[in-house]
N, C-alpha and C positions, 0 to 999 in steps of 0.2 A: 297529477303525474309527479312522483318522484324524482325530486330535480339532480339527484344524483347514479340515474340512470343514465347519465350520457356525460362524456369526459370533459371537466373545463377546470380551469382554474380556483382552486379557492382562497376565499378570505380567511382571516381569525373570526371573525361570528358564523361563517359556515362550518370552518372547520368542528363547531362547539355541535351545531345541529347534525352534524356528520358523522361525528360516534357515538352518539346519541339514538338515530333514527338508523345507520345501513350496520352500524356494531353493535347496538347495545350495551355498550361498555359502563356507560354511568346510567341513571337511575331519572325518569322525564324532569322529574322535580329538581335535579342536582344543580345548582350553580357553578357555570363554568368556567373558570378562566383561560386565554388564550394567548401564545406570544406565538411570533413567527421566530424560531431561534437560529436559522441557516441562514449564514451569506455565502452560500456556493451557487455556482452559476450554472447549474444543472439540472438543481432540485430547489423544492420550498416546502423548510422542515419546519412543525408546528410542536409547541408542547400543550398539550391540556390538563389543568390539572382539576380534579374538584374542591370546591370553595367548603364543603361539609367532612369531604372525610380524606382532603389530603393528596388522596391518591390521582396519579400522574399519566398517562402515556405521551410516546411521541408519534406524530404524521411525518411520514413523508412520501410527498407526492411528486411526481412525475410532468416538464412538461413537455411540450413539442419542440420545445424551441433554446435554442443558449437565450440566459438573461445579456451575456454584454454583448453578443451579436447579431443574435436570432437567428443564429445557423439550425437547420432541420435536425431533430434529434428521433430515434426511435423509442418510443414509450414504452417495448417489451424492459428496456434494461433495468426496471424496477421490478420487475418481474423477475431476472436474473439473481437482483440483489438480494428479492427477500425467501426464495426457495436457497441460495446460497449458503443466506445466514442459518436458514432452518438445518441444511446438511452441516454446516463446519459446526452447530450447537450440537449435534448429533456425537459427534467426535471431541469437540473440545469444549463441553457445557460450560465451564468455568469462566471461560476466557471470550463468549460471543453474546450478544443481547438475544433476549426472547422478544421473537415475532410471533403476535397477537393472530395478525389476519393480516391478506392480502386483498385488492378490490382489483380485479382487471378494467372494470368499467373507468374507476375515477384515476386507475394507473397510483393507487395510495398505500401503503404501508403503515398498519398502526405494530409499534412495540415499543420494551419494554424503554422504559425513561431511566439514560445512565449519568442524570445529575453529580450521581454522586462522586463521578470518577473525573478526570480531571484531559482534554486533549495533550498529550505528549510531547507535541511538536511545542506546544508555549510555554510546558512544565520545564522543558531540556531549554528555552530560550531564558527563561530567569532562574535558571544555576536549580532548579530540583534535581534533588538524588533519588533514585527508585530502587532501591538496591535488591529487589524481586523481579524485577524486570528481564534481566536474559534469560533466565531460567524459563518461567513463565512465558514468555514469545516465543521461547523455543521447544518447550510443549505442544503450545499451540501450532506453529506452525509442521512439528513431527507428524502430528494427530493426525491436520486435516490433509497434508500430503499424500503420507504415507497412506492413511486409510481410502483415497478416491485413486490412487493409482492401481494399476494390476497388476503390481507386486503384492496385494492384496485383498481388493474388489475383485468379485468374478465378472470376467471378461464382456460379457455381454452386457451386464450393469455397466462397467466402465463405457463401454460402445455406445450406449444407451444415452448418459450423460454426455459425452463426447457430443452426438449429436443435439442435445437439447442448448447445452450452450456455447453455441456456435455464437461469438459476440462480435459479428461482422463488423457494425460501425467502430467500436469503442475500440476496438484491435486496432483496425484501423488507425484511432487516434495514436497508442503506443507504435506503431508501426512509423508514423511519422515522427512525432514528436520524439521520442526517446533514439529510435534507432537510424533515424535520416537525414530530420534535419541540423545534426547538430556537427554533422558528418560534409554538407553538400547543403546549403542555403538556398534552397532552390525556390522557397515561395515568401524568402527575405522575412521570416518573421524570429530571427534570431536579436535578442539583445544584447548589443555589444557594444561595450563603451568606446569612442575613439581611440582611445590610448593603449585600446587591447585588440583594432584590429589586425596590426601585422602581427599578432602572435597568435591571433584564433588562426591568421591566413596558415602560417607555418607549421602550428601542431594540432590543428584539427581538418581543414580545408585541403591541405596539400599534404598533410600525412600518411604515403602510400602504406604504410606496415597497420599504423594502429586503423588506419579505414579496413581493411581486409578482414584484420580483428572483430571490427564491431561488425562487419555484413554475417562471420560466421554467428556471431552472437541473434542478429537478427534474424538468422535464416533457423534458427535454433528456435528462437521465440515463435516464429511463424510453424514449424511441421514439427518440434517434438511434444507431442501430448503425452506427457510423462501423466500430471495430475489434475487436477480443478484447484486450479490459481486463484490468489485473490486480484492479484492481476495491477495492486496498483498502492501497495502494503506500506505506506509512508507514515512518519510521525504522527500526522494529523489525521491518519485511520485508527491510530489505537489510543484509547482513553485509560486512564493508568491512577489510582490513588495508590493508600499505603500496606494494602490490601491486595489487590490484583490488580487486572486492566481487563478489557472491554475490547474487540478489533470491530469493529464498522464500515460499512463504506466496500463493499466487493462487487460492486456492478460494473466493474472490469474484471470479471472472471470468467476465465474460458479454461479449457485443458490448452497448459503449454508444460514449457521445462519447470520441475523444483526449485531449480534458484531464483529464480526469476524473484517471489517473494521474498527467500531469502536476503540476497541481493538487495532487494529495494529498503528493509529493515538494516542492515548494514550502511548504507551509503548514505541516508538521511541521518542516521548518526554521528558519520565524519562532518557536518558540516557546523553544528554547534562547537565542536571538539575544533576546528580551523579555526574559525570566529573567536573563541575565544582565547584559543592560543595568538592570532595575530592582533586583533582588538585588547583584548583584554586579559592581561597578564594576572591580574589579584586574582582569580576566581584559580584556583589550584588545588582547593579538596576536589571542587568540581571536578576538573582537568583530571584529576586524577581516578577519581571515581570513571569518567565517560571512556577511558583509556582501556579500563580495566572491562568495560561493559562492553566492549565491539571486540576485544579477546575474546569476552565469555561468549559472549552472541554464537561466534562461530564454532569453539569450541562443545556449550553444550550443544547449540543445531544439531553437529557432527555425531555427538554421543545418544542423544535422542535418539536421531534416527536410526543409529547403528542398533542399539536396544530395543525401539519399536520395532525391528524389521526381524530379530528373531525369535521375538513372540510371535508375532504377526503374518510373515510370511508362511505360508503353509505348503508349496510347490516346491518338492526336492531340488528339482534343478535349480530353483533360484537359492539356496543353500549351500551354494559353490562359496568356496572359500573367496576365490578370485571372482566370479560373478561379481559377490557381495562390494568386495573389495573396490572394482572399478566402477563398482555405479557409485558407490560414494563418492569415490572421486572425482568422477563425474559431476555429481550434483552439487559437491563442495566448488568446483573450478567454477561452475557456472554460476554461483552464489558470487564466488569474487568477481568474474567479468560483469557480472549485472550491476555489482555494486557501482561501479566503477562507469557503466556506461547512465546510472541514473544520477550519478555525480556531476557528470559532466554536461545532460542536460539540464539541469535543474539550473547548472551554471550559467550556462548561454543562452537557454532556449526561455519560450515567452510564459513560460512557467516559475518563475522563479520563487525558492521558500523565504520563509520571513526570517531567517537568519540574515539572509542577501539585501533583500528588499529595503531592511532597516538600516543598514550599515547609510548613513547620509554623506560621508566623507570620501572621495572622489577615488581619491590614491588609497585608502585603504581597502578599497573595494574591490577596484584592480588588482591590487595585490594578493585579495582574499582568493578571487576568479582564478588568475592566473595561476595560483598552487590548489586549487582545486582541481584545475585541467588535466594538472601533472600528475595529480593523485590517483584522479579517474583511470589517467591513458597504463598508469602505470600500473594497476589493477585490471586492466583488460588486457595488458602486454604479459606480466608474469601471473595469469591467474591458474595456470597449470604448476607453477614452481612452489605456493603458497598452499602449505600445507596441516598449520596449526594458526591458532590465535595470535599466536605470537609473533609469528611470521607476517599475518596480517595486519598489525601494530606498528611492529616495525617498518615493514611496507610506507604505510602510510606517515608515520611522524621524523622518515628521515628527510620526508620534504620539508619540515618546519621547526 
């Protein structure tokens, strides 16, 4: 029997017999080499490469269960992730890896190996400049929006997809984590240093206006299926050399709002841009380059989109001057309040990015926190008034 007929765990020497015997990928005789290259707590990602001619792919598989908890996990969402990647390559081939094959049995995903590209979240942590980077995300992100929405999908296709990735659990998790608890502490798993919690109490806990704010945002994330989201579009999803980048990681995708990605691309880049403005004062090409980058972000996003939509669109009525008009503004305001509310979780909540994480000095930590909060709140409070790049720049570095 076929030991890979029935779903479990594998090693690095299975993994070698694995694409081998259910892919045929390399050749009986090849010698294989095997690493486990993911410490994420969700998945366990393999690379293999052959010993003869070089050539590379990566595993990743799927398991039941969280590595630091063992909370139940549903196995469809690799499933989700790797028909995802298939559709956003579909629309933005440049900017997405190619998947090989999928295995429902072993819950496994073999594609392509993007060695060469570099994770973004530790590129922007040690002072790299990308200077093709807005441009390039914001392609990407025009592409795969615009094209799975029905402002230019026919309807029934959009309906279609609508229903297939219905990402109950994983929703769920942004459902708490980003829009609840960071709001209302209700299952205490918020981290908050001492010395910050009469301030979390006063401008997040007991802040009747910006709570109101962030439920409409949530209530927005929950019923508007504008597109097929990546759902969870952070530094450490997109791989980036001097060349292009690579997005990864969309097994948080469901149809929700446009901004929502957007948003989340925005607010993982104020936090290097804080950090190094309150840490670290010498890095100032940086500072100045990352300044310029969360300008453009928004500004092309905005212009992308505006230009894919009328190629693209093809329904007279949606060719209203003002139609046009307010959906972008629309999808622009929602872009800043997401920003802003995924700031301010990453801040407090048991998620925290490794810009945070590292900081070892007590008070400056708090201080980083603390005008992070204000940043957030202040991006979900004016994200209707915020209406270019610049405005959004401004926004953010009159706190610092």
């Amino acid at each position: 029997m076929n030991k890979f007929n029935k779903h479990h765990l594998m090693d690095v020497k299975e993994v070698c017999e694995y694409v081998k015997i259910k892919h045929k990928l390399f050749k009986p005789e090849e010698e294989l080499f095997c690493e486990e290259i993911g410490d994420g707590n969700i998945n366990y990602i393999f690379k293999v490469t052959s010993m003869q001619s070089g050539k590379s792919v990566v595993i990743k598989q799927a398991d039941k269960f969280l590595r630091s908890s063992g909370r139940p996990l549903d196995l469809n969402r690799n499933r989700i992730e790797a028909e995802v990647l298939q559709l956003q390559r579909k629309y933005a081939k440049p900017f997405v890896p190619e998947v090989y094959s999928y295995d429902d049995v072993m819950c496994a995903m073999v594609m392509e190996d993007i060695s060469a590209y570099h994770n973004l979240r530790d590129e922007l942590f040690n002072g790299e400049i990308y200077q093709h980077f807005p441009l390039q995300i914001a392609q990407f992100l025009a592409a795969c929006l615009l094209n799975t929405s029905d402002l230019v999908m026919p309807r029934d296709e959009k309906k279609y997809l609508m229903q297939k990735y219905v990402n109950v659990e994983l929703c769920d998790i942004s459902e708490d984590l980003v829009f609840t608890e960071p709001y209302n502490n209700y299952r205490h798993r918020n981290v908050v240093p001492s010395a910050m919690q009469e301030f979390v109490e006063h401008n997040l806990y007991q802040n009747e206006l910006l709570i109101g704010e962030a439920a409409k945002l949530r209530d927005r994330f929950m019923n508007v299926s504008q597109a097929l989201i990546h759902g969870d579009l952070h530094t450490g999803s997109i791989f980036v050399n001097q060349a292009g980048l690579k997005v990864i990681d969309p097994e948080f995708a469901f149809y929700g709002p446009m901004g929502y990605d957007i948003g989340n691309v925005i607010g993982n880049l104020v936090f290097p841009l804080v950090v190094r403005k309150k840490c670290n004062e010498q890095s100032n090409k940086f500072i100045e380059w990352l300044v310029l980058c969360i300008s453009q972000v928004y500004d092309l996003v905005k212009a992308e989109l505006s230009s894919r939509y009328d190629k693209l669109v093809t329904l007279d009525l949606y060719h209203n001057e003002k139609f046009k008009r307010d959906k972008m503004n629309e999808i622009m305001a929602d872009s800043i309040g997401y920003a802003g509310t995924e700031i301010i979780r990453r801040s407090i909540g048991d998620t925290k990015v490794r810009e945070l994480y590292t900081i070892k000095n007590t008070d400056q930590l708090v201080d980083v926190e603390k005008t992070l909060i204000i940043i957030g709140s202040n991006l979900i409070m004016n994200r209707f008034k915020i209406q270019d790049g610049k405005a959004l720049i401004e926004n953010i570095m009159s706190q610092l």
